[in-house]
C-alpha positions as CSV (number, residue, x, y, z in Angstrom):
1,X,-43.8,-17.6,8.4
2,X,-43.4,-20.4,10.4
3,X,-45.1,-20.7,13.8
4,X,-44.8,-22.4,17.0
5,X,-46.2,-23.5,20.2
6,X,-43.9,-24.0,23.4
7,X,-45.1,-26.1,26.2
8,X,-44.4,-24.4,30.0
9,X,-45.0,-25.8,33.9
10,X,-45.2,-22.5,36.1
11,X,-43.9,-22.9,39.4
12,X,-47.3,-24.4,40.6
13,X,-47.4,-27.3,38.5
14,X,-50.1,-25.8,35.7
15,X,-49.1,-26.3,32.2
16,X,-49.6,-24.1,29.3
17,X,-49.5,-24.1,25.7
18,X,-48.0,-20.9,24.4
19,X,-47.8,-19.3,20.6
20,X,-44.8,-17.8,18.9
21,X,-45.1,-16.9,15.5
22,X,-41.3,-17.5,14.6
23,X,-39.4,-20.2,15.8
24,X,-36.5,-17.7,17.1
25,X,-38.2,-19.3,20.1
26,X,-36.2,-22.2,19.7
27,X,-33.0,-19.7,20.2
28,X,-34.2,-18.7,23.6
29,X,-35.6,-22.3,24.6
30,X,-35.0,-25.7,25.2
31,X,-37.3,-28.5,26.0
32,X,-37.0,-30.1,29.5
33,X,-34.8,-27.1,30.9
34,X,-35.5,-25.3,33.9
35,X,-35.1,-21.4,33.8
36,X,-35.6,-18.6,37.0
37,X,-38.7,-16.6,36.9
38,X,-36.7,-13.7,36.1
39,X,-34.6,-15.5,33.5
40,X,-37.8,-17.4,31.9
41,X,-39.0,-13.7,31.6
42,X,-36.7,-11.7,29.9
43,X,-36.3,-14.8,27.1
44,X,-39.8,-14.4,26.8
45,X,-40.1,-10.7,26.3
46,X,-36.9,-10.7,24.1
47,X,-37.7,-14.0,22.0
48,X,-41.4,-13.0,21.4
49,X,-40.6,-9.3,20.7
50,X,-38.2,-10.2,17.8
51,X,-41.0,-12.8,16.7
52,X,-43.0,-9.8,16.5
53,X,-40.9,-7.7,14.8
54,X,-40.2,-10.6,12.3
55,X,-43.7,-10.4,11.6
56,X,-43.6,-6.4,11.5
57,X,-41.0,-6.9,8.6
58,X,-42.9,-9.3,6.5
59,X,-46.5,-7.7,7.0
60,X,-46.4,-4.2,7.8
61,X,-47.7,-4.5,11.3
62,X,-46.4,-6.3,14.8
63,X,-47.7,-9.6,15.8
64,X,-50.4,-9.3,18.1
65,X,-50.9,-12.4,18.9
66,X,-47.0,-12.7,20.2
67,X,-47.6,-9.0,22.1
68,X,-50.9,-11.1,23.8
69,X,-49.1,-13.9,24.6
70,X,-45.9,-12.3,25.8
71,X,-48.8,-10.3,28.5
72,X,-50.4,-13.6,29.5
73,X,-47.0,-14.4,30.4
74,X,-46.1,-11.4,32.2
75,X,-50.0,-11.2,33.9
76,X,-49.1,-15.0,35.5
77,X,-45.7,-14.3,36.4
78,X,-46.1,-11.8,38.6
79,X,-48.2,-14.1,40.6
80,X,-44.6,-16.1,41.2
81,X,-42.7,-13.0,42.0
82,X,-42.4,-13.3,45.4
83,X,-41.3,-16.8,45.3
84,X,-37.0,-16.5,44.7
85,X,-37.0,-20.2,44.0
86,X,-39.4,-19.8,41.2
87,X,-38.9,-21.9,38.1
88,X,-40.8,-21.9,34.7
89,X,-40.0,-25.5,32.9
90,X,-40.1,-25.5,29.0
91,X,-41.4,-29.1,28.5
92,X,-42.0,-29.3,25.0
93,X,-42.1,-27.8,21.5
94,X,-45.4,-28.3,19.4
95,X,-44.9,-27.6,15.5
């Protein structure tokens, strides 16, 4: 299965490297495109969860690895939420 790595800037500046283990990503993503918290969020949680299920298909089991990310994602998010403005930039794909 092919796998992925997407590139984001929170709100804040930081950059992260994040994991996908399908590249449905690409579906929900583009490089150098600005998206609402909110937005950025439920892409996330519906791109990596049919990543996961992908994998469910082929191997028996979910992704864990896509679950983990999608609640690093989640876990740093929240500490945007009470920013309206907030924006999560994809900057890149890594493959």
């Amino acid at each position: 299965m092919p796998e992925i790595r997407f590139v984001i800037r929170w709100p804040d500046g930081e950059e992260v490297t994040c994991y996908s283990p399908s590249l449905v990503i690409r579906d929900y993503f583009a490089p150098s495109t600005a998206y609402p918290l909110t937005d950025f969020l439920d892409r996330s949680r519906t791109a990596l969860g049919i990543a996961s299920e992908r994998v469910r298909a082929k191997y028996g089991v979910p992704c864990s690895r896509a679950l983990r990310q999608l609640g690093d994602i989640e876990t740093r998010a929240a500490h945007f939420a009470d920013q309206p403005a907030a924006q999560v930039i994809c900057t890149a794909f890594i493959e």
